[in-house]
VOPAGU-2260 file (C-alpha; in pm, 1 decimal, decimal comma):
REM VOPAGU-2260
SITE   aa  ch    i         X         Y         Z
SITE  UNK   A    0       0,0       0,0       0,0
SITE  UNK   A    1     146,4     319,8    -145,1
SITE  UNK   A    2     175,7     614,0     119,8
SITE  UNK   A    3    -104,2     826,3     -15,7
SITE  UNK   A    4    -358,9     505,6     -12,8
SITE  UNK   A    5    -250,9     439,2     353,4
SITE  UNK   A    6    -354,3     823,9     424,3
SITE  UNK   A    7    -639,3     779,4     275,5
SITE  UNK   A    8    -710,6     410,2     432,9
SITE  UNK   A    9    -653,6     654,2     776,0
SITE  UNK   A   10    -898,0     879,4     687,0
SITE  UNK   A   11   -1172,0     658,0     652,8
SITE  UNK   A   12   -1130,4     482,9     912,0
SITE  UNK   A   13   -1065,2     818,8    1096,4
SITE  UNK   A   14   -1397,6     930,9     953,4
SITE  UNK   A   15   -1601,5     604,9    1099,7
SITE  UNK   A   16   -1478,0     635,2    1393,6
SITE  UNK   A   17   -1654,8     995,8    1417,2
SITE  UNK   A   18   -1991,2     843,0    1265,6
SITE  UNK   A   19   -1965,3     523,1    1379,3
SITE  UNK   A   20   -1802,5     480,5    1690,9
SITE  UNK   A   21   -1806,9     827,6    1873,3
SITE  UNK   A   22   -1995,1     666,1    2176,7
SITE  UNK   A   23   -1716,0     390,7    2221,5
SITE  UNK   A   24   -1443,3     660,3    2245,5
SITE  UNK   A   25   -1610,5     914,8    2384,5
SITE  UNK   A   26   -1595,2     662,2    2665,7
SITE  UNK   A   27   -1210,8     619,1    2620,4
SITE  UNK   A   28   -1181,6    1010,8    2694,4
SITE  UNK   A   29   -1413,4     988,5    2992,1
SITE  UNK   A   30   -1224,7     685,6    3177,5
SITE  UNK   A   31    -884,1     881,8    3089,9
SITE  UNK   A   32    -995,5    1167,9    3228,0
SITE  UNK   A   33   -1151,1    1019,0    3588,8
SITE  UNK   A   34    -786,0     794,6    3589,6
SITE  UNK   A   35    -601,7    1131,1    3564,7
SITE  UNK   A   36    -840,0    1264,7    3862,4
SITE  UNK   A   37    -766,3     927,6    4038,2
SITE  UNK   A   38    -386,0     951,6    4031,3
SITE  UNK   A   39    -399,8    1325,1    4087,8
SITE  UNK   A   40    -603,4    1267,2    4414,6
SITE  UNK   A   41    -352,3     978,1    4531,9
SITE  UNK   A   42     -35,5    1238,8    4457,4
SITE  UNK   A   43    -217,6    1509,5    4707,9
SITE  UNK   A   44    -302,0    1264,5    4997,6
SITE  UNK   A   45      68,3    1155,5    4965,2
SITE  UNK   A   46     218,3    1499,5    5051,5
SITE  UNK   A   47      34,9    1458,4    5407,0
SITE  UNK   A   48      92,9    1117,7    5505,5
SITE  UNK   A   49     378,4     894,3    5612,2
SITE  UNK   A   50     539,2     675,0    5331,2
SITE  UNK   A   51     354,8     354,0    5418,2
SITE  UNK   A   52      61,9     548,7    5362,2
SITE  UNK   A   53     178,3     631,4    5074,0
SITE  UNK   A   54     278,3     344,9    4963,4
SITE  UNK   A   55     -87,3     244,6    5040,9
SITE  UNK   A   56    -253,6     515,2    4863,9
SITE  UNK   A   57     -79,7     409,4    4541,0
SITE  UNK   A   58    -151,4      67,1    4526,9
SITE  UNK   A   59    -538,2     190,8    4599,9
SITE  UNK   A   60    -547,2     410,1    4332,3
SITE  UNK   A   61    -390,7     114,4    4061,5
SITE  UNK   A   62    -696,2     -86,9    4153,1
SITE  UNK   A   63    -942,7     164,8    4099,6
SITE  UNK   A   64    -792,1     271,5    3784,0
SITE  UNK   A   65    -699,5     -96,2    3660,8
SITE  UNK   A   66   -1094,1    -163,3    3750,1
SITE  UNK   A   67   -1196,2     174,6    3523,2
SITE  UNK   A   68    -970,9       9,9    3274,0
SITE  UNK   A   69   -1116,3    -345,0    3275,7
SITE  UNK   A   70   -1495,2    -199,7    3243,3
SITE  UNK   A   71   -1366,9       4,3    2950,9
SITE  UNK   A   72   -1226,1    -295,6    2777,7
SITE  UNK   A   73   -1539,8    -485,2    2898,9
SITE  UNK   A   74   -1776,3    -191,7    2697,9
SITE  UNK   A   75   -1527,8    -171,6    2353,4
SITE  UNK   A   76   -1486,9    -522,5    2338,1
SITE  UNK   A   77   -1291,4    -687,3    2053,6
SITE  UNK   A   78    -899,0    -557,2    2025,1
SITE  UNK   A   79    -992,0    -369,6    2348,5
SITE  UNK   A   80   -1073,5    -700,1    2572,7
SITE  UNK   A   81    -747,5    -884,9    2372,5
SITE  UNK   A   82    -510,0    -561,3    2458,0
SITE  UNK   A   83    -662,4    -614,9    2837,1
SITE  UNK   A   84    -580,5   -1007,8    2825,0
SITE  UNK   A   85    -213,9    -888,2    2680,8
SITE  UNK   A   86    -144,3    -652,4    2893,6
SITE  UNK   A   87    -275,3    -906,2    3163,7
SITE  UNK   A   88      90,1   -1142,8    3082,4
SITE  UNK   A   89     302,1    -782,8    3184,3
SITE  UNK   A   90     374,1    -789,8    3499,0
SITE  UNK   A   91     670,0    -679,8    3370,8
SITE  UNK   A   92     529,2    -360,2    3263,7
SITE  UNK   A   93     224,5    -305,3    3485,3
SITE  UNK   A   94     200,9    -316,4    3864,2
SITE  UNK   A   95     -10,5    -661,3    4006,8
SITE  UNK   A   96    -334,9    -467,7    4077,8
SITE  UNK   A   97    -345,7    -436,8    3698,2
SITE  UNK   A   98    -226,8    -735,9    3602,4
SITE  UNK   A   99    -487,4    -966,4    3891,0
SITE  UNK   A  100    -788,7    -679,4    3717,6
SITE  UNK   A  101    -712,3    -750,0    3406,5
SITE  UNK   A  102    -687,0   -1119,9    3441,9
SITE  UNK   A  103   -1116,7   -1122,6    3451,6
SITE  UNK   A  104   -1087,1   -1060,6    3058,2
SITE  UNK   A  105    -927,9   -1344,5    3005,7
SITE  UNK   A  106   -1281,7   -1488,8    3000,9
SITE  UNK   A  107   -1523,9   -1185,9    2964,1
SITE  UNK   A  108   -1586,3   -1206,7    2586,2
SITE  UNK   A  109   -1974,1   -1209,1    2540,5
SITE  UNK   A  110   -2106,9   -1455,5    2271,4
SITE  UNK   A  111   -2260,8   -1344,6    1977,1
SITE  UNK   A  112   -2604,6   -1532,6    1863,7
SITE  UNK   A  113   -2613,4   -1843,0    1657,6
SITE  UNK   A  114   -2811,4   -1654,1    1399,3
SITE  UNK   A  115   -2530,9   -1373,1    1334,1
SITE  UNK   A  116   -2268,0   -1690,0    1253,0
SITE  UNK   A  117   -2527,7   -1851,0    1025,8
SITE  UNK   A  118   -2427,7   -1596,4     754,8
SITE  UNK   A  119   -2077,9   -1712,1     782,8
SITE  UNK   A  120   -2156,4   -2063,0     789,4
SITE  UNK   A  121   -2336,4   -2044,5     420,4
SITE  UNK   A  122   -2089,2   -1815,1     273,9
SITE  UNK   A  123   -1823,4   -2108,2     399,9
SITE  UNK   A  124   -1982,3   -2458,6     337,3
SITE  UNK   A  125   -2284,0   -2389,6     172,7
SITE  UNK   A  126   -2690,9   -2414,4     212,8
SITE  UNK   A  127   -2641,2   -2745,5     259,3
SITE  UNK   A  128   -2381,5   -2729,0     540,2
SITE  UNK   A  129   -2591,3   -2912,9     833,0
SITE  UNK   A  130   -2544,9   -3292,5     583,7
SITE  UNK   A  131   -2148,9   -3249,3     680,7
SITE  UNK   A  132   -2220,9   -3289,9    1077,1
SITE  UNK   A  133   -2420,8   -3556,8    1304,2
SITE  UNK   A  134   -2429,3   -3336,3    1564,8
SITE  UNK   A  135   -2371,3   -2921,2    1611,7
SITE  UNK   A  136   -2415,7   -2726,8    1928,5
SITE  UNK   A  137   -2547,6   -2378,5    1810,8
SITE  UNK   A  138   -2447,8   -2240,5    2166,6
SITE  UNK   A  139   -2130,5   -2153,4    2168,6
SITE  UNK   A  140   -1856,6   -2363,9    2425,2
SITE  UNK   A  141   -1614,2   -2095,5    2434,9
SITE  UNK   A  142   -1577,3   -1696,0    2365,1
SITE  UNK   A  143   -1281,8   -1499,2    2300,6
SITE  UNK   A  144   -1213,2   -1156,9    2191,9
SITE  UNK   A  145   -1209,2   -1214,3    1859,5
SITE  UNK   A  146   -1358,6   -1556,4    1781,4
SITE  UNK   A  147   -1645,2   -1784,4    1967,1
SITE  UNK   A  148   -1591,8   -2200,1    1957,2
SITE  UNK   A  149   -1879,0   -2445,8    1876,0
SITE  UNK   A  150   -1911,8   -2811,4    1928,0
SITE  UNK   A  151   -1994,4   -3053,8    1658,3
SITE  UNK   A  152   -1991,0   -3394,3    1546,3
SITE  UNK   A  153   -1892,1   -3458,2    1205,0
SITE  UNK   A  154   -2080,5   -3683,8     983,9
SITE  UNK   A  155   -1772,9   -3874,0     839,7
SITE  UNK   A  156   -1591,1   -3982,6     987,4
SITE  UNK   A  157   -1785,5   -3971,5    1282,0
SITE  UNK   A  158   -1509,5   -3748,7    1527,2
SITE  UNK   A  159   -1579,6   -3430,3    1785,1
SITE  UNK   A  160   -1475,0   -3120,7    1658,4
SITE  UNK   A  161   -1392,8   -2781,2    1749,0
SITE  UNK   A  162   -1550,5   -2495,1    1527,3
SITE  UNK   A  163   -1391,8   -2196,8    1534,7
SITE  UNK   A  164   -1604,2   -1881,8    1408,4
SITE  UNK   A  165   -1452,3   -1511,2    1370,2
SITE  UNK   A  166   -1717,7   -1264,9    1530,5
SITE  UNK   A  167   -1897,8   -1030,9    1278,5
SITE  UNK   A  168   -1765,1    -670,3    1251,5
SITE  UNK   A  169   -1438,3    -789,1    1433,1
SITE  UNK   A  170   -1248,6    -663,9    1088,3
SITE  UNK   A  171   -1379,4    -316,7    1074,9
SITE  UNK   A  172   -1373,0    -258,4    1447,4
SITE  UNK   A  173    -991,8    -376,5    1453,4
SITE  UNK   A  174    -871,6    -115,9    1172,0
SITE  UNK   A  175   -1058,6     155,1    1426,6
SITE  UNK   A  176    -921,4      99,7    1741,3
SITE  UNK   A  177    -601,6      -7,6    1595,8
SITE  UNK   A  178    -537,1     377,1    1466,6
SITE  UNK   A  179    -668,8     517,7    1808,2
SITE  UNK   A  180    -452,4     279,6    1991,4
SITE  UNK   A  181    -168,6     406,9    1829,1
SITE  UNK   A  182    -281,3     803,9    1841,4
SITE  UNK   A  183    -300,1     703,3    2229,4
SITE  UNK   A  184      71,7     563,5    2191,9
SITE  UNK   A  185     177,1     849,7    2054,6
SITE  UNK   A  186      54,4    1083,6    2330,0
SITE  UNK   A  187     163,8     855,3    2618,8
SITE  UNK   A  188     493,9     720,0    2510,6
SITE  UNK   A  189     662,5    1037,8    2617,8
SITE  UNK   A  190     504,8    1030,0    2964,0
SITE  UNK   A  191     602,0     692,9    3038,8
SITE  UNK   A  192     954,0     591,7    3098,7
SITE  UNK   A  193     977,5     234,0    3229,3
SITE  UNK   A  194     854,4      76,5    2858,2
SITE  UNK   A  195     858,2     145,7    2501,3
SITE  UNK   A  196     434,7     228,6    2463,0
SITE  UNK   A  197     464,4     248,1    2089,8
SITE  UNK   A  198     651,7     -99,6    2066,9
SITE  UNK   A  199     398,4    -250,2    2279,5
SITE  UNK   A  200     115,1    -121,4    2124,8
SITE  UNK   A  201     266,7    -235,9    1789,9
SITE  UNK   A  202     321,7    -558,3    1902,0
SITE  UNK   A  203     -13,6    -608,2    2006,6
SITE  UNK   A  204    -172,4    -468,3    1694,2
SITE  UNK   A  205      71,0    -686,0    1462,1
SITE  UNK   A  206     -30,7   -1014,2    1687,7
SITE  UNK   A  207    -412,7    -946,3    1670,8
SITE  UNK   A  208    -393,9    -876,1    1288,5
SITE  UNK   A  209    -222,8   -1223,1    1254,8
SITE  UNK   A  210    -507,1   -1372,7    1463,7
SITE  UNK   A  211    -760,8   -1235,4    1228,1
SITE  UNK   A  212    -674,2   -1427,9     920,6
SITE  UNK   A  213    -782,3   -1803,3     992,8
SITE  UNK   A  214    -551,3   -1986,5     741,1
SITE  UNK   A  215    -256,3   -1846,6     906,6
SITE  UNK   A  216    -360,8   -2024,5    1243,2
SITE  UNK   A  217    -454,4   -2342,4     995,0
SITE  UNK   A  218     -75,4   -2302,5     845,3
SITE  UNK   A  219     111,4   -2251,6    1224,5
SITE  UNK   A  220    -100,7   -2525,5    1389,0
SITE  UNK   A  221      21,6   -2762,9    1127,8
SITE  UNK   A  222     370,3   -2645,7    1152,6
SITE  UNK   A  223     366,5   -2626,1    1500,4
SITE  UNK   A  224     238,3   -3008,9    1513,2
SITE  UNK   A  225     533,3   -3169,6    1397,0
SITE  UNK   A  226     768,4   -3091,9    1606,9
SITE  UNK   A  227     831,6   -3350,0    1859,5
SITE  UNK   A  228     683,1   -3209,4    2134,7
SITE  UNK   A  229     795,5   -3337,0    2543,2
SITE  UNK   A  230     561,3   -3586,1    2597,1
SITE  UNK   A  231     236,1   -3495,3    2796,4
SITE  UNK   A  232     251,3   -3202,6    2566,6
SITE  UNK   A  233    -103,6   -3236,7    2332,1
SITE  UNK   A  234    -157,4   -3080,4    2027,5
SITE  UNK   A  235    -487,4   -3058,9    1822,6
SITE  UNK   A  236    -552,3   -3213,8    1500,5
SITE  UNK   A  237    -638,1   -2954,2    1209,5
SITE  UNK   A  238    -984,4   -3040,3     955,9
SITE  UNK   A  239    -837,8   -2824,6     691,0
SITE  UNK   A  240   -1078,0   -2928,1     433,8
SITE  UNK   A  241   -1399,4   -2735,9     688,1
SITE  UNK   A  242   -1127,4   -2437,8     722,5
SITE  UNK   A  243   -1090,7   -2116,8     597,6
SITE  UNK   A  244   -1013,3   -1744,3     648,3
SITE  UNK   A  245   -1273,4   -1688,3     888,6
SITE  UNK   A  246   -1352,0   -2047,1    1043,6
SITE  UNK   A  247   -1106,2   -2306,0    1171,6
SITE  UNK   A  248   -1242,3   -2637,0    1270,0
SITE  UNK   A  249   -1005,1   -2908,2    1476,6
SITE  UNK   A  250   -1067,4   -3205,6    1701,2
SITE  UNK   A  251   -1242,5   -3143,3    1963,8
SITE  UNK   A  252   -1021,9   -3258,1    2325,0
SITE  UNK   A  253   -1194,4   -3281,0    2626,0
SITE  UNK   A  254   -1043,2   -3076,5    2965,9
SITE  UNK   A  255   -1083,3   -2810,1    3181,8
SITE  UNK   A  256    -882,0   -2480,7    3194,2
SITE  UNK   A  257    -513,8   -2432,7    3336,9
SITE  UNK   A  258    -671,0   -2169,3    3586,2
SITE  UNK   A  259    -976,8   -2384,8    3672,6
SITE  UNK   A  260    -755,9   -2698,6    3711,7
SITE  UNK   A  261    -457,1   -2530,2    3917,0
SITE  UNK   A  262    -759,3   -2372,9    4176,1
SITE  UNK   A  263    -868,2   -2733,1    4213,8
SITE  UNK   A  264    -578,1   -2914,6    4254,5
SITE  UNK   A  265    -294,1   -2668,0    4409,7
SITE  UNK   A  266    -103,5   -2993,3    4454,5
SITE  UNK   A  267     -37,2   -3066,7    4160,6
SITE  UNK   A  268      81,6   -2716,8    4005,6
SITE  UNK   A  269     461,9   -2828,1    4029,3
SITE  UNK   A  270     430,1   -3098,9    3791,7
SITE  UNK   A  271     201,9   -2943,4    3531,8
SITE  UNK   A  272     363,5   -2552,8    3553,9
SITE  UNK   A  273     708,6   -2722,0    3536,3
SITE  UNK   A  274     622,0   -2887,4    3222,2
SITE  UNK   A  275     466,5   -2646,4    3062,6
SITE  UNK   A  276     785,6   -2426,0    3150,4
SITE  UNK   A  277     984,4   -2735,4    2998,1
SITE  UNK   A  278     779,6   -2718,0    2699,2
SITE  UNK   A  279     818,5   -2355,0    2626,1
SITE  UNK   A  280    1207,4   -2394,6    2686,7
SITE  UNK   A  281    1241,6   -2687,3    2439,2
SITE  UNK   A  282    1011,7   -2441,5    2213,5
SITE  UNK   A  283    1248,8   -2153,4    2191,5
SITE  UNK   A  284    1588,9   -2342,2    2190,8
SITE  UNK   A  285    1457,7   -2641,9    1987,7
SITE  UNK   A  286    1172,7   -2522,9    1774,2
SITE  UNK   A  287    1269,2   -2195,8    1691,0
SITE  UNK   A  288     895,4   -2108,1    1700,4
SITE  UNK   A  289     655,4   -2094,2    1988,4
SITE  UNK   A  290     346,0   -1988,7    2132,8
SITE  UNK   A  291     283,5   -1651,8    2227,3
SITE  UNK   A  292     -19,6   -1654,2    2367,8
SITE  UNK   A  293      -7,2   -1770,9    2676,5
SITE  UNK   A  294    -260,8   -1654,4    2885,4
SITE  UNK   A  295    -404,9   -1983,6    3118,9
SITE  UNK   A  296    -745,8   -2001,6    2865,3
SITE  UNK   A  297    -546,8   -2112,3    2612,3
SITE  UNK   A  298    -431,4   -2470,7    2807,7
SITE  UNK   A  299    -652,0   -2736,0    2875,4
SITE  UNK   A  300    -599,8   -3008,9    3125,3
SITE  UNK   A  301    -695,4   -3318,8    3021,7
SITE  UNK   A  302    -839,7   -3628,4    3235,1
SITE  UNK   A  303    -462,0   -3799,1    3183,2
SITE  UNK   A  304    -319,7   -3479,2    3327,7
SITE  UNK   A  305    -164,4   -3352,5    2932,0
SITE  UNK   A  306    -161,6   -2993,2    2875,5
SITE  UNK   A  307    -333,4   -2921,8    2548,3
SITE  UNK   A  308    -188,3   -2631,0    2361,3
SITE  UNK   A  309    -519,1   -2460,5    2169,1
SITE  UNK   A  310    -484,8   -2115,9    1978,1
SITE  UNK   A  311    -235,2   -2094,0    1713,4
SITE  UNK   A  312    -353,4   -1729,7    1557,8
SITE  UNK   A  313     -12,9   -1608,6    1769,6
SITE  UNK   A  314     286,8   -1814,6    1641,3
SITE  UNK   A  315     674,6   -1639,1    1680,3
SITE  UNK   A  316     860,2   -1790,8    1450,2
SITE  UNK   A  317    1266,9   -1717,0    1542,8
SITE  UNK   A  318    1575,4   -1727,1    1280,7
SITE  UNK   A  319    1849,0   -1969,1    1336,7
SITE  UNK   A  320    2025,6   -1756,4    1431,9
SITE  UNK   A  321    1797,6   -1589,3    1688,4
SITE  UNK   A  322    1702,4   -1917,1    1829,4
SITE  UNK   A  323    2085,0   -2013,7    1915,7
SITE  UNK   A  324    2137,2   -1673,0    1996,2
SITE  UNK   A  325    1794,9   -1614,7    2244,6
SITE  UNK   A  326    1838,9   -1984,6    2320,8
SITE  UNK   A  327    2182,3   -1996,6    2467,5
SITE  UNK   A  328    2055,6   -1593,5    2628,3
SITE  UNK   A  329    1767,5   -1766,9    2771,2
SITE  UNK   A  330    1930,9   -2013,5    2946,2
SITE  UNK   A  331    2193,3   -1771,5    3102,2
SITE  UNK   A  332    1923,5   -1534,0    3273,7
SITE  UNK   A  333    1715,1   -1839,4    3403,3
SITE  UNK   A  334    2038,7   -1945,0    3546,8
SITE  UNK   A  335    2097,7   -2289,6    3393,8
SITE  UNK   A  336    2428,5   -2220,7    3209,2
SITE  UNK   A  337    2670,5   -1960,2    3300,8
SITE  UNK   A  338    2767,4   -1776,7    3034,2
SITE  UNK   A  339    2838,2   -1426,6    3022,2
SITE  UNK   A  340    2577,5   -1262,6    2928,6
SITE  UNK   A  341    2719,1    -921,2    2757,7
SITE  UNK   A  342    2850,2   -1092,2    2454,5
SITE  UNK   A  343    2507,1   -1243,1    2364,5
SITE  UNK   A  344    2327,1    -951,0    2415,2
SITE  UNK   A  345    2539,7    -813,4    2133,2
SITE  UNK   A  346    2515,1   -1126,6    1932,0
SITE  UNK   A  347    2135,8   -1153,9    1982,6
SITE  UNK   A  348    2044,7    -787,1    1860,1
SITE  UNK   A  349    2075,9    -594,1    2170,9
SITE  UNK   A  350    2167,8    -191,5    2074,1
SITE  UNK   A  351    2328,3      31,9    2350,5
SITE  UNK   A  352    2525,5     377,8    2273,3
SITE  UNK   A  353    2789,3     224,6    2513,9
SITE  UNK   A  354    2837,9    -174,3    2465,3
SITE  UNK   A  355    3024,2    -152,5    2799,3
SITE  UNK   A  356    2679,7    -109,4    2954,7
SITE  UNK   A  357    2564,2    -451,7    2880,2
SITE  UNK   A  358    2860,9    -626,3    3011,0
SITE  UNK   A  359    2784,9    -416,9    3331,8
SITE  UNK   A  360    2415,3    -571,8    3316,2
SITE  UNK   A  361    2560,4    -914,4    3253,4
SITE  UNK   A  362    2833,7    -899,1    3589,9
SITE  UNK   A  363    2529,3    -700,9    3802,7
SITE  UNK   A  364    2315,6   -1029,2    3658,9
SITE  UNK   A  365    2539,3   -1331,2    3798,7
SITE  UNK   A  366    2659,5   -1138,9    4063,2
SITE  UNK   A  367    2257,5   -1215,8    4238,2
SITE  UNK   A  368    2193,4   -1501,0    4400,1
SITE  UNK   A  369    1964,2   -1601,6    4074,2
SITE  UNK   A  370    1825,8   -1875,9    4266,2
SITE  UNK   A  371    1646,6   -1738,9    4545,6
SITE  UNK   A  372    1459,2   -1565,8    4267,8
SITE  UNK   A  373    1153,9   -1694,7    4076,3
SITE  UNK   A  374    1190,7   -1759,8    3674,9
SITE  UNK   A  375     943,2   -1428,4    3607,7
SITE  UNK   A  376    1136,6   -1243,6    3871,7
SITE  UNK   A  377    1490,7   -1289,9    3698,1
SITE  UNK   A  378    1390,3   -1195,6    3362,1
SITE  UNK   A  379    1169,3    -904,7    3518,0
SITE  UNK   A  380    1564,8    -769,9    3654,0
SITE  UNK   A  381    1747,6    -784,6    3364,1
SITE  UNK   A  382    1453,6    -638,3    3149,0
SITE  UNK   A  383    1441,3    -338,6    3412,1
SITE  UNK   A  384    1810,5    -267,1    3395,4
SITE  UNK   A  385    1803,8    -289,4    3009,6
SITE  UNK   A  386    1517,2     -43,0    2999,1
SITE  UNK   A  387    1702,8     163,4    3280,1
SITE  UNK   A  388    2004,7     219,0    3017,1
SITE  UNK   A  389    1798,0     305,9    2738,4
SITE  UNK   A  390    1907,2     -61,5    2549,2
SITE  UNK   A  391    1720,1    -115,4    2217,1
SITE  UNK   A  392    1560,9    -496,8    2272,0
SITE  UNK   A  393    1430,4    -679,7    1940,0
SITE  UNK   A  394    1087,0    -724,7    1918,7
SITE  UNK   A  395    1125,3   -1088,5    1912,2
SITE  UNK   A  396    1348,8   -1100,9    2244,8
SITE  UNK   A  397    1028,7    -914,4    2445,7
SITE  UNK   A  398     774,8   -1158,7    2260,2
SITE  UNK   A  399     985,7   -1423,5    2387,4
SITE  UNK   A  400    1048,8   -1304,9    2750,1
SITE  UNK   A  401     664,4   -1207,0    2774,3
SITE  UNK   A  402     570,8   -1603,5    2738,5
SITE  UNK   A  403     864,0   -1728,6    2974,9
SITE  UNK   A  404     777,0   -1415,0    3238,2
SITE  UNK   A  405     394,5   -1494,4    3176,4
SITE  UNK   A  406     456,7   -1883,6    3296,3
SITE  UNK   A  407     696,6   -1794,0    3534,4
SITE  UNK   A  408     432,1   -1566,7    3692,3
SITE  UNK   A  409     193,2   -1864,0    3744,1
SITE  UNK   A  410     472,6   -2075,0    3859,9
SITE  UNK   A  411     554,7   -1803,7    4149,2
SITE  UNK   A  412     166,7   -1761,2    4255,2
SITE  UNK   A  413     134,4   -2137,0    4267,3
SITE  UNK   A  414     484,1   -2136,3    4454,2
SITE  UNK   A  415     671,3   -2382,7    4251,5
SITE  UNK   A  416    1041,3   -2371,4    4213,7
SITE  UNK   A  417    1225,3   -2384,4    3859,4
SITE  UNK   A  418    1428,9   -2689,7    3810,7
SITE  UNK   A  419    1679,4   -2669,7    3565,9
SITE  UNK   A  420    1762,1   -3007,5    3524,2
SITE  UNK   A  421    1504,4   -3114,3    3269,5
SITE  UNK   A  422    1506,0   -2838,5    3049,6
SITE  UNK   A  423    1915,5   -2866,0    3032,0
SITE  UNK   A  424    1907,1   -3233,9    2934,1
């Protein structure tokens, strides 16, 4: 797309959002404002009170503001409930009263009815579509941001399925918020010092864009698949011949969520968190590709105890070189191999006005005592002091730390300790 057609791509879309959408942002000004208010309360009380109080007063006035935030994604829906479940995997950005808020979208999508999908369905497999299935539940089993899941039956061969239908409008309302998301960006990013906002946004609007287009998911589920995956590792089958852009259809495998099973059986969180921490690992320095989604929706326990991997619309694919370089950087900050760390920064992409600054990072680094610190914690430091000293990180590098700090995070509420001997072997 030339420059002058994305201008005027801009200016439609600018020009729907005025017509179309004023009430939804209208509401994005309105919650800005009464966070501003919020913050600029907490800053007053602060002058007058003892720094405990303080200290108090802040983390009061993230969870009002994280709650004003959740509601807002809650109203927009769409990009605006998937930029809440993102954002939701940052504790490396965002204090933990946003991060436990926004972890209610991770399951707030609302449904659409069975009769706005119908169009969809004919468009896709025809007026005759109901002859390819014994059975089809027209309420949906599942709702995300962007997409709602359906159980079927298919007529032959006789095998459950999973049918996965994009939500109507999601298109339109995705090239919207995507342009005020990134006016927001624009105004922010200079306010806010302790992450890039425009390389976040972008990173979420790039991911979501990807998740849009069905026959990628089709293509990175099938590539994903045959890799030989750690065993207790599951997953899905693809029906390619019922997919297409807009609907992907797989087996169907029976489990409960990672959340719901963890909350039921506590006990049991150190052998499933470690091996889904073992699987991301071999992911990254095996694979060179990897999930990065990994919010707990997107894992189901099965009956057998396997961890079944579902959502493939976010696939990182890494270079060889990245994945040696990332790999063997990966396994220095989670403390399995000792390497120094200031060379492979380098190596792996890592941009700094003074290169001496990295080695600092990298002695600071192994001079802790790495392992009285969680997986998400360690990765959390070094992140910090990179951001501290203004050091350019690839793209890929904080797609890749987001999933291991993401899973580290659940392994330090569940209080399970990394063990590094299975993912070095």
């Amino acid at each position: 797309m030339s420059r002058l057609d994305t201008i005027k791509n801009n200016l439609g879309i600018a020009r729907s959002l005025i017509v179309e959408g004023r009430g939804r942002y209208l509401g994005v000004t309105r919650v800005a404002l009464n966070i501003e208010q919020v913050y600029r309360k907490q800053r007053q009380r602060s002058k007058f009170v003892s720094a405990e109080d303080a200290e108090q007063l802040l983390r009061h006035a993230h969870q009002e503001s994280a709650e004003k935030i959740v509601e807002l994604c809650k109203e927009n829906g769409a990009i605006w409930v998937k930029f809440g479940q993102f954002l939701s995997c940052r504790p490396d950005i965002l204090p933990m009263e946003y991060i436990f808020a926004l972890q209610a979208l991770q399951s707030a999508a609302t449904p659409v009815g069975f009769e706005k999908i119908h169009p969809l369905i004919l468009e896709s497999w025809g007026a005759e579509w109901d002859q390819k299935f014994l059975a089809f539940n027209v309420k949906p089993s599942a709702t995300a941001s962007v997409a709602q899941v359906h159980k079927a039956t298919l007529a032959d061969p006789q095998q459950a399925v999973a049918v996965k239908f994009q939500l109507p409008d999601v298109r339109d309302l995705f090239d919207q918020d995507s342009l005020v998301f990134r006016s927001i960006a624009a105004i922010v990013s200079p306010l806010v010092r302790e992450f890039d906002v425009r390389q976040v946004t972008d990173q979420l609007i790039r991911l979501t864009l990807e998740e849009l287009d069905f026959r990628r998911e089709a293509a990175n589920l099938l590539k994903f698949s045959k890799h030989p995956h750690m065993e207790g590792i599951r997953i899905p089958r693809l029906v390619g011949n019922l997919s297409n852009e807009h609907v992907l259809v797989t087996e169907w495998i029976d489990g409960i969520s990672l959340a719901q099973y963890l909350n039921a059986h506590p006990e049991r969180a150190r052998v499933v968190l470690s091996r889904l921490l073992h699987s991301y690992i071999q992911q990254v320095t095996q694979f060179g590709m990897y999930h990065a989604d990994p919010h707990p929706g997107n894992f189901l326990i099965t009956s057998d105890e396997q961890i079944a991997i579902l959502d493939y619309g976010a696939i990182s694919t890494l270079t060889a070189d990245e994945t040696r370089n990332y790999g063997a950087l990966l396994l220095g900050l989670m403390g399995i191999s000792s390497v120094r760390l200031g060379e492979l920064f380098l190596r792996a992409g890592f941009l700094c006005d003074n290169p001496t600054v990295l080695e600092e990072i990298s002695e600071q680094f192994i001079g802790n005592d790495r392992h009285l610190q969680s997986v998400s914690d360690r990765l959390n430091v070094v992140m910090e002091k990179l951001r501290a000293n203004r050091v350019f990180m690839p793209d890929s590098f904080i797609a890749m730390a987001r999933v291991i700090v993401s899973v580290g995070g659940l392994m330090k509420r569940y209080d399970v300790d990394f063990d590094y001997r299975p993912a070095l072997a």
